[in-house]
C-alpha positions as CSV (number, residue, x, y, z in Angstrom):
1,X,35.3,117.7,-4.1
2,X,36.3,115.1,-6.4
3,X,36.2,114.7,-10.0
4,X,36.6,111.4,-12.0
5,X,37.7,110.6,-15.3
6,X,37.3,107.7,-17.4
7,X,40.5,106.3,-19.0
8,X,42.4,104.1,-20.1
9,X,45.6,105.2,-20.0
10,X,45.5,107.5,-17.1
11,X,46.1,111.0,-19.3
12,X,43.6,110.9,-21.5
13,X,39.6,110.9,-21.0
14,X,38.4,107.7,-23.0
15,X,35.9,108.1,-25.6
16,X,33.3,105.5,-24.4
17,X,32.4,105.2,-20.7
18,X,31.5,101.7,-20.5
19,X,34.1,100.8,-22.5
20,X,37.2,102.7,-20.1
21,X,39.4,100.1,-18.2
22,X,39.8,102.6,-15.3
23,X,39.2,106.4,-13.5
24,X,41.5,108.9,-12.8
25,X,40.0,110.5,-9.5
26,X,41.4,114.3,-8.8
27,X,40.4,115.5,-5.8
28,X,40.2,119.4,-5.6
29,X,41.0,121.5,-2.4
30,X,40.5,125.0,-2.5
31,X,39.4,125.0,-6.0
32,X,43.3,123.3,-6.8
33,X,43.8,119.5,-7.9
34,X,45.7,118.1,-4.7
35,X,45.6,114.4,-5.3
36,X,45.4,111.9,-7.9
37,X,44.7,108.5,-8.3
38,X,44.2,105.6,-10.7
39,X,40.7,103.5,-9.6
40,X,40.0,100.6,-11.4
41,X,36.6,100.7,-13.3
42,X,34.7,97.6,-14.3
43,X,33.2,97.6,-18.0
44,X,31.5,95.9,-20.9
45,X,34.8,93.7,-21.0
46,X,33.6,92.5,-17.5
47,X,30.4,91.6,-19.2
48,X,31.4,89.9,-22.2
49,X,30.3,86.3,-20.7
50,X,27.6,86.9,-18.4
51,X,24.0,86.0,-19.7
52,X,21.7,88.3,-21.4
53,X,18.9,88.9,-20.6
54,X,16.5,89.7,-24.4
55,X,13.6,90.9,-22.6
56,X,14.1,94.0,-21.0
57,X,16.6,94.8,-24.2
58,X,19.4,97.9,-23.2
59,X,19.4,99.0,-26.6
60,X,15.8,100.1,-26.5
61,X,16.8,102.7,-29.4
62,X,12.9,102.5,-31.3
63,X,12.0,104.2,-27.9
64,X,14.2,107.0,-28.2
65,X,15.7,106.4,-25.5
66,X,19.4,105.9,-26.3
67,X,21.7,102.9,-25.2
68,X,22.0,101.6,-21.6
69,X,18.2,101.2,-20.4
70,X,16.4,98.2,-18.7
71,X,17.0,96.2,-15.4
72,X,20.1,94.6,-16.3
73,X,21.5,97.7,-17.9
74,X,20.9,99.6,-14.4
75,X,22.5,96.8,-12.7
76,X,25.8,97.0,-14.7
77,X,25.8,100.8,-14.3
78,X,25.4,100.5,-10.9
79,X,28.8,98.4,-10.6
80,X,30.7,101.0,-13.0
81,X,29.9,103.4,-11.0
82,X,30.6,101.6,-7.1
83,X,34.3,102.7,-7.5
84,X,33.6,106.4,-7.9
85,X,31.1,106.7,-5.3
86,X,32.2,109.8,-3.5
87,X,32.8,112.0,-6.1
88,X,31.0,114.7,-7.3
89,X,31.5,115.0,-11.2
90,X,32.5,112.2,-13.8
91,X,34.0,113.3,-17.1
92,X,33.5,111.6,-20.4
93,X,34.0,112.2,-24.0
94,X,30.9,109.8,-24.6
95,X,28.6,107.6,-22.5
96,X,24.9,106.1,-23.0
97,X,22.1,107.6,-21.9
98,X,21.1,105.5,-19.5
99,X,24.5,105.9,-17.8
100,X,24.3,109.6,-18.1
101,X,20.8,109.5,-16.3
102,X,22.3,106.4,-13.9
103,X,24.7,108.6,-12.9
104,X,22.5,111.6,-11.8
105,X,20.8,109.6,-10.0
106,X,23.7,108.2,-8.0
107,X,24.4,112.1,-7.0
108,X,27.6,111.9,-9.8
109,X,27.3,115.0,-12.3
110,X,28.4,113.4,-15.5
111,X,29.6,115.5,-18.5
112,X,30.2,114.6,-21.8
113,X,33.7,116.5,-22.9
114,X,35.2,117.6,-25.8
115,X,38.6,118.1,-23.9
116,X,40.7,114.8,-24.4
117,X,43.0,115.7,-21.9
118,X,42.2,115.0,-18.3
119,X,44.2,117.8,-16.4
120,X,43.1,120.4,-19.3
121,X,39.3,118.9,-18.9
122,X,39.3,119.0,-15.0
123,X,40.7,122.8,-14.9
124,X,38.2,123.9,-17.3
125,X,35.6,122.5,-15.2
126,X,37.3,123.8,-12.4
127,X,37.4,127.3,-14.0
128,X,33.5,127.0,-15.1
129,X,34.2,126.8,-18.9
130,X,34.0,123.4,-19.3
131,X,31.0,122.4,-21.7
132,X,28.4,119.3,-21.1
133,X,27.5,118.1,-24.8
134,X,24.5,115.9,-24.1
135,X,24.3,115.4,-27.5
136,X,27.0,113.4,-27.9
137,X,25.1,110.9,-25.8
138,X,24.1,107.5,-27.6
């Protein structure tokens, strides 16, 4: 198994998904972390100057349906989430929800965490305490 973590500075779980520079990946043997890596993860910041498209807008918020939604929302998901690939579980401390959805449906288990600290967060998942707050999601 294998359990991802967005950050940015490779201890702590960032706040903002697609705003994290990279993942930490732990990969868990025998329910025990056994390896540990830094993956770079692309972001808005890759975004910043390629066009946008206005009419399939990702903030479609008067729909209720959170940040992250559309065609060209999906799209830039789908590169965030190339580099984690074969993992199981993604943790972050927030995330749209069409990332949160875009990543079920890659086969990734996001959670939205509380827990700041990425070995603390990835133990408590580990042990089963560790607590999704979908309401956190924007």
């Amino acid at each position: 198994m294998k359990i991802a973590a967005v950050t940015d500075d490779g201890k702590t779980i960032s706040a903002h998904f697609g705003r994290a520079r990279a993942y930490v990946v732990v990969t868990v043997e025998d329910g025990k972390a056994t390896e540990r890596e830094l993956r770079s993860k692309v972001g808005h910041h890759d975004f910043v100057h390629e066009p946008h498209e206005h009419g399939e807008h990702e903030h479609e918020h008067e729909h209720g349906r959170g940040h992250g939604w559309g065609a060209e929302a999906e799209g830039r998901h789908a590169r965030m989430f190339a580099a984690i690939a074969d993992c199981d579980v993604l943790l972050a401390r927030g995330m749209g929800q069409g990332a949160y959805a875009g990543l079920q449906q890659a086969g990734i288990r996001p959670f939205v965490t509380t827990v700041e600290d990425i070995d603390a967060a990835v133990q408590s998942y580990l042990d089963g305490g560790l607590e999704d707050h979908p309401e956190k999601l924007h």
